[in-house]
C-alpha positions in Angstrom: 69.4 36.1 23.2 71.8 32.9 21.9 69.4 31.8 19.1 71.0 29.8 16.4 74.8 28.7 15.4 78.0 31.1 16.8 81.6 29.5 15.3 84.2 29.1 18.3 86.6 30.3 15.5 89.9 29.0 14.8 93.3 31.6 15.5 95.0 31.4 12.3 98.6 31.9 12.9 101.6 32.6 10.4 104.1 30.0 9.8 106.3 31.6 12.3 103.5 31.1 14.8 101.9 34.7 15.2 98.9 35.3 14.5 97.7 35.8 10.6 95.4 38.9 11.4 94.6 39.4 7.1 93.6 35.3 7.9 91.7 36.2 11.0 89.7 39.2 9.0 88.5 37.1 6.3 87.5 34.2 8.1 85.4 36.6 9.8 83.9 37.7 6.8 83.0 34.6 5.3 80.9 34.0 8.3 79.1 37.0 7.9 78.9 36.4 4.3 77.2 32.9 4.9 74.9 33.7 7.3 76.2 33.1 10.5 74.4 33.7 14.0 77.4 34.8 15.8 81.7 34.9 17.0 83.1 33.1 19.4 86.4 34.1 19.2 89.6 33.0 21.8 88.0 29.9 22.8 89.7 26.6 23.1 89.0 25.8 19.3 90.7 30.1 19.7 93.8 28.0 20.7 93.2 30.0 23.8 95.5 27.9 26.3 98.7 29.0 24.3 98.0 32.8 23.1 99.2 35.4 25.9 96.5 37.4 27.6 97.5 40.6 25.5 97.2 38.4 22.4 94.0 37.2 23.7 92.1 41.1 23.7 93.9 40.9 20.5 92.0 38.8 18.6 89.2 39.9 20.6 89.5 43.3 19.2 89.7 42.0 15.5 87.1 40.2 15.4 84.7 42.7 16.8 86.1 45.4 14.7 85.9 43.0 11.4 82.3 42.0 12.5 81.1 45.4 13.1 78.2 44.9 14.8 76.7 42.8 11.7 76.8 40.1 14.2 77.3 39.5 18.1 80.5 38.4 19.4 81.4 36.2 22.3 84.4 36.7 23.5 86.4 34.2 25.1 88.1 35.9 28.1 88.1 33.1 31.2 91.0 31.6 33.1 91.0 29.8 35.9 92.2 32.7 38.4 89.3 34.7 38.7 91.0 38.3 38.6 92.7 37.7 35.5 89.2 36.4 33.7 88.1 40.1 34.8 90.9 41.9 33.5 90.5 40.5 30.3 86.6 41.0 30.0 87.1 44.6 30.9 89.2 44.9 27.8 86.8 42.8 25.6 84.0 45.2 27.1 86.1 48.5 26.2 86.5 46.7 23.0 82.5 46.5 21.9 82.1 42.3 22.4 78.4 41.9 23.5 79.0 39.0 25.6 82.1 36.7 27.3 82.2 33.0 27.5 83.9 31.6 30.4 85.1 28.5 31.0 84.8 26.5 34.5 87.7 27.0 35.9 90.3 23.9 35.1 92.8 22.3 36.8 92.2 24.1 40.5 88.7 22.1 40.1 87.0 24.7 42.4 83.9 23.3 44.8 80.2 24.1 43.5 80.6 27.5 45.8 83.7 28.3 44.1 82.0 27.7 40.7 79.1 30.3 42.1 81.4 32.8 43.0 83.7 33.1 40.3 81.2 33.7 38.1 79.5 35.9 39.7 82.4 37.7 40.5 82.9 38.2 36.8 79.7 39.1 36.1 79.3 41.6 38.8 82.7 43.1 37.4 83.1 42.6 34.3 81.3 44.6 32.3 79.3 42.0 29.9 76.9 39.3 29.4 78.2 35.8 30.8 77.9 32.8 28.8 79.3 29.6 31.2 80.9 27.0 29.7 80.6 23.7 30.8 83.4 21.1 29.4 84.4 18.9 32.7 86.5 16.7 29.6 88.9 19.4 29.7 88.3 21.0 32.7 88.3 17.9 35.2 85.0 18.6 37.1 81.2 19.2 36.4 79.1 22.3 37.0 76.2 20.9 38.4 72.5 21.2 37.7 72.2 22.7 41.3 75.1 25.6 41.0 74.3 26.4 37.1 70.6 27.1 38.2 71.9 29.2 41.2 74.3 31.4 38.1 71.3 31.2 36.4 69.2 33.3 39.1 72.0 36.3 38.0 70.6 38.9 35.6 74.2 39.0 33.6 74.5 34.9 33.8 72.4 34.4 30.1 73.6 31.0 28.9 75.5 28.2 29.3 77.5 26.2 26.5 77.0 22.9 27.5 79.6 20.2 26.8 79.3 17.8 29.6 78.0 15.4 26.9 75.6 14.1 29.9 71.9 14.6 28.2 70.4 13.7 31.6 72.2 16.8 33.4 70.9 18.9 30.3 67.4 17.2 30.0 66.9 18.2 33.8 68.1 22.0 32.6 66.1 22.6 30.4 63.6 21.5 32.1 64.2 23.8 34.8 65.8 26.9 34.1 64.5 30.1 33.8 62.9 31.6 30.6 65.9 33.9 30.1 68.5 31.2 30.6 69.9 30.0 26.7 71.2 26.5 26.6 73.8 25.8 23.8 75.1 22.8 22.9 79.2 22.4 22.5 79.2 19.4 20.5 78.5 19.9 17.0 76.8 16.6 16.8 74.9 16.6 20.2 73.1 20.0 18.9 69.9 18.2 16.9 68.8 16.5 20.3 70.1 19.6 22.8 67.9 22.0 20.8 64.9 19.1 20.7 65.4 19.0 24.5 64.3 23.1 24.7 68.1 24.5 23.7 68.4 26.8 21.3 71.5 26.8 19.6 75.2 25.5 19.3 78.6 27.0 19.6 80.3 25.1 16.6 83.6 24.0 15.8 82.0 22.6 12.5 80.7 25.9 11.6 84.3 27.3 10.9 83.6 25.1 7.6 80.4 24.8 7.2 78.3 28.0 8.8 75.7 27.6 6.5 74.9 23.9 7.1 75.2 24.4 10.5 72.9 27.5 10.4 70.3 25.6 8.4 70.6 22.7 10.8 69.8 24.7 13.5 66.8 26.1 11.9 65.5 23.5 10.8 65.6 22.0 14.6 63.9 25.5 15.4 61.2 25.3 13.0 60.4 22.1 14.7 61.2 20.2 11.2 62.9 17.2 12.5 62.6 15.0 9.9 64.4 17.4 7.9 67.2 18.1 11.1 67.7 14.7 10.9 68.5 13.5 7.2 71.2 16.6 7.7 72.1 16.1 11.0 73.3 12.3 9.8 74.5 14.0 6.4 76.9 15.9 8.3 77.6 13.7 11.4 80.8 11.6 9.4 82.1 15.6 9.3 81.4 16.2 13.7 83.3 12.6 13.7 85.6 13.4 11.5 87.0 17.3 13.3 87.3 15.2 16.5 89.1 12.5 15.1 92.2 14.2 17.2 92.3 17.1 19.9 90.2 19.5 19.0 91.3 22.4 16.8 94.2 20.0 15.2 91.7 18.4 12.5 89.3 21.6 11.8 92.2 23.4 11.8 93.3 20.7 9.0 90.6 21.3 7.3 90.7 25.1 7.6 94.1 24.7 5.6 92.8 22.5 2.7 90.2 25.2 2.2 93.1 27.9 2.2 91.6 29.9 4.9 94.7 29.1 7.7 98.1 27.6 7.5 98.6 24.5 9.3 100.3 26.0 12.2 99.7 25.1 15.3 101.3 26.5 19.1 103.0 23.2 20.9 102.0 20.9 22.8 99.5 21.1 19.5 100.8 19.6 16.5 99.5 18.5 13.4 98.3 15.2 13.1 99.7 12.0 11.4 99.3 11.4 7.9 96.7 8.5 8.2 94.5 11.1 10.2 94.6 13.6 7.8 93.7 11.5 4.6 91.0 10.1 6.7 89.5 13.8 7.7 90.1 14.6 4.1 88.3 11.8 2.8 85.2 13.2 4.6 86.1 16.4 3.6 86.3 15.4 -0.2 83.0 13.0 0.2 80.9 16.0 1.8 81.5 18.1 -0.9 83.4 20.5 1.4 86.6 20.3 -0.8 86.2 20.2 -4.1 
């Protein structure tokens, strides 16, 4: 169902700090334009811990009506209270997304049945497709192999975005989920050996940039033509160092503005980053042949 490369996009915000929805439209349609597999729209590269929950359906509802239906969006609608992850993915469902991702609840750190019924919950009530997210890094606790393959056993529980950054834990799911059940990666430079593991595909920060590398990348993996994965995979790996070089979306939102696609604005405690950061991402930038 997940096949291939779907941007966690960027929120481009004015420099009064709403959001640029003319910004927002056409970053949507140079995705489309360049091939891309799918949105992801709202998550945390979305900014999504400092836009309100009305602002969140928001930019739900632009991207879905900018995309429509060329491509499948992903909307980012979870929390880590349960009721208000279902309020939102109502909306995104009225909307026309074709699928939520939802975070593991942060901060409470639920237990492995807390994990399973939250979920569920949400896709019982919800109204779409459930992509799982897995990011303990940001989260501060683990979905385990055990409780993901229990989601997994759900008919609306399709995928997980895996960003545990453990390739045992995702060796061992691959291995043994279902069929039906996609396996993403979330790291942009973890994707080549993900998708050579049985995934098939990656939600990309990198892609905001680059969709079409990232798209070929991915095909490539695919098409079972690793040798050819791999000279691009190391091509653009200074780049997946480079957009983490700081909190993710600070730098590929950086980068975003030298391509004139955002302003560098940014909703605090985010902030931009210090000048020897930013001639170091742009040196990348420049040497890639991103920036010209």
């Amino acid at each position: 169902m997940f096949k291939g490369v779907y941007t966690a996009l960027i929120t481009p915000f004015n420099k009064d700090g709403s959001i640029d929805v003319e910004a927002l439209k056409d970053l949507v349609e140079f995705q489309i334009e360049e091939g891309i597999s799918g949105l992801v729209p709202v998550g945390t590269t979305g900014e999504s811990p400092t836009v309100s929950h009305e602002e969140n359906v928001k930019v739900v509802q632009i991207v879905v009506e900018q995309a429509k239906k060329r491509v499948p969006v992903i909307a980012g609608t979870g929390s880590n209270c349960t009721s208000e992850a279902i309020n939102m993915t109502k909306a995104a469902f009225q909307i026309g997304a074709d699928a939520t991702l939802q975070v593991a609840p942060y901060y409470n750190k639920p237990s492995s049945e807390g994990f399973y019924r939250h979920f569920t919950t949400i896709a019982d009530e919800g109204g779409l497709p459930v992509m799982v997210y897995n990011i303990p890094g940001r989260t501060g606790k683990n979905i385990d192999n055990e409780t993901m393959l229990r989601l997994a056993a759900h008919p609306k529980i399709v995928a997980v975005k895996e960003a545990s950054g453990d390739m045992a834990q995702v060796m061992d799911l691959c291995r043994r989920k279902p069929k039906d059940f996609d396996v993403l990666s979330g790291d942009d430079n973890l994707g080549l050996p993900i998708i050579a593991l049985g995934g098939v595909g990656i939600v990309s920060v990198a892609s905001n940039a680059i969709p079409k590398q990232m798209e070929q990348l991915v095909r490539l993996c695919l098409e079972n033509k690793y040798e050819e994965a791999r000279e691009l995979h190391y091509r653009l790996l200074p780049f997946f160092k480079a957009i983490f070089i700081e909190t993710n979306p600070i730098p590929i939102k950086y980068v975003m503005h030298l391509l004139g696609r955002c302003t560098e604005t940014y909703r605090l405690p985010l902030c931009p980053m210090d000048e020897g950061k930013k001639e170091q991402v742009k040196k990348v930038v420049k040497d890639l042949g991103i920036l010209r």
